[in-house]
C-alpha positions in Angstrom: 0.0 0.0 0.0 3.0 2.5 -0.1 2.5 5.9 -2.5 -0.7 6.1 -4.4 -3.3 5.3 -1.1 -6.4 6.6 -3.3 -5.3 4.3 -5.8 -5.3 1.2 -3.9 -8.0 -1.0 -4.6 -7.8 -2.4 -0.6 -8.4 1.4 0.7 -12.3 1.2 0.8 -11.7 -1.9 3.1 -9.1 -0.3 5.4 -11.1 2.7 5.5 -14.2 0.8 6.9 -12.4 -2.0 9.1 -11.0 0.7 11.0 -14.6 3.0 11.1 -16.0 -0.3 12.4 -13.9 -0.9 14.9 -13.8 3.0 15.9 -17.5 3.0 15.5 -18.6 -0.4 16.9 -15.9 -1.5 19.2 -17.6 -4.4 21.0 -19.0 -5.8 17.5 -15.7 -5.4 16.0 -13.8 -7.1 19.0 -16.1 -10.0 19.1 -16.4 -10.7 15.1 -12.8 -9.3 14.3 -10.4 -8.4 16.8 -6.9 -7.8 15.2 -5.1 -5.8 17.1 -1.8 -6.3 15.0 -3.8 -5.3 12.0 -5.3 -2.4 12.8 -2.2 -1.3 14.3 -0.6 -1.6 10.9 -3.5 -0.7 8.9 -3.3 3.4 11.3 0.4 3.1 10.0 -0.2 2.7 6.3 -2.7 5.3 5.9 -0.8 7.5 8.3 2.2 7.1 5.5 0.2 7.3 2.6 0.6 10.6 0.5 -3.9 11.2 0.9 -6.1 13.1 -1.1 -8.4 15.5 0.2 -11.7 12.9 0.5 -9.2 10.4 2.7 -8.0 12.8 4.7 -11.9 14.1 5.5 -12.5 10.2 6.5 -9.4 10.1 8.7 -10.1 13.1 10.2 -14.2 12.0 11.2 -11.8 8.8 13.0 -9.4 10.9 14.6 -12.5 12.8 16.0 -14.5 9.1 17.1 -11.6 7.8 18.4 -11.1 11.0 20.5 -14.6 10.8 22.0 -14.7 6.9 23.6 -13.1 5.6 26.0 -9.2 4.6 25.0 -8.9 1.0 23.2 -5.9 -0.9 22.5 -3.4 0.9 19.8 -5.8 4.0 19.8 -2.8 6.0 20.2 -1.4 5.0 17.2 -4.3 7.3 15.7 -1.7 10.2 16.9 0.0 9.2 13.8 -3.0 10.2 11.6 -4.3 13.4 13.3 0.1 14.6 12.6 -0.4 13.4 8.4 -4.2 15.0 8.6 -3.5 18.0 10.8 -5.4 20.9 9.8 -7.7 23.6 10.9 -10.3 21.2 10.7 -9.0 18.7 12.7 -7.6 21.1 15.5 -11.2 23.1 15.6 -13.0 19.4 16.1 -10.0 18.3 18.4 -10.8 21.7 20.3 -14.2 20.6 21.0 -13.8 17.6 21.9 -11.6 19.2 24.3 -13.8 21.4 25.6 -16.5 18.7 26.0 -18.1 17.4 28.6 -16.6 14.0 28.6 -13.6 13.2 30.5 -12.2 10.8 27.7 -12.7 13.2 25.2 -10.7 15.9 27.2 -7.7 13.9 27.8 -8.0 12.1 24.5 -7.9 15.0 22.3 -6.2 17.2 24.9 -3.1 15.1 24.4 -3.4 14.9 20.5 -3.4 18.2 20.4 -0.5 18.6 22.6 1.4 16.7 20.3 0.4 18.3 17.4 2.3 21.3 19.1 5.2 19.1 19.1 5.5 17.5 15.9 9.2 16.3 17.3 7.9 14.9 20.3 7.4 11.0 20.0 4.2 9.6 20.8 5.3 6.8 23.3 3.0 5.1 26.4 6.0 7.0 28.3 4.9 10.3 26.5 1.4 9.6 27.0 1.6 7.7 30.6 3.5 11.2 31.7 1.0 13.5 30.3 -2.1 11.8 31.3 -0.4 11.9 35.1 -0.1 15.8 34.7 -3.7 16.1 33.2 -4.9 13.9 36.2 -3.2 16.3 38.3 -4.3 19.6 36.8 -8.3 18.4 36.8 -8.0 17.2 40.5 
């Protein structure tokens, strides 16, 4: 799947095993649960030169993902938001920041951090050590 991802015939597939799992996480973890793949499948598409259609969808994932509660390689989705970044994506991270919901306040809090620092690596270091000085600050 390297260069041309809107040319790849697979890409409607990746696109919707990931909004499934994003979207439906108990369905998807009891009919398909792949960790390793959708790992590598946030990777690809995070590589991928994307047109302006695929970078819409990833953005809408960035956003769901932001909203529930974290899932196993979600932060790999950090990867995405840094290819997709935009004033779109920041103005629907800010919300989601803003929101009511504690998971979509630290979720998209920290994306947005990074975003700030595109030379900061997204570890479970990174993240464990910001999450613990978020949890401080809303205490």
């Amino acid at each position: 799947m390297n260069g041309d991802l809107a040319a790849w015939p697979g890409l409607p597939y990746v696109l919707l095993f990931l909004e499934w799992e994003a979207r439906y996480p108990l369905e998807w973890t009891q009919h398909a649960k792949a960790w390793g793949t959708k790992q590598s499948l946030i990777r690809e598409v995070a590589r991928a030169r994307q047109e302006e259609a695929i970078k819409a969808k990833l953005t809408d994932l960035v956003e769901i993902v932001v909203h529930r509660a974290y899932r196993c390689k979600d932060r790999e989705y950090v990867r995405v938001a840094r290819a997709v970044d935009s004033a779109d994506l920041r103005g629907r991270l800010d919300r989601a920041a803003d929101s009511d919901s504690l998971w979509a306040q630290c979720h998209a809090g920290y994306v947005l951090w990074l975003l700030d620092r595109p030379d900061l690596p997204n570890t479970r270091r990174v993240w464990q050590t910001w999450v613990a000085g978020e949890a401080a600050a809303l205490l």
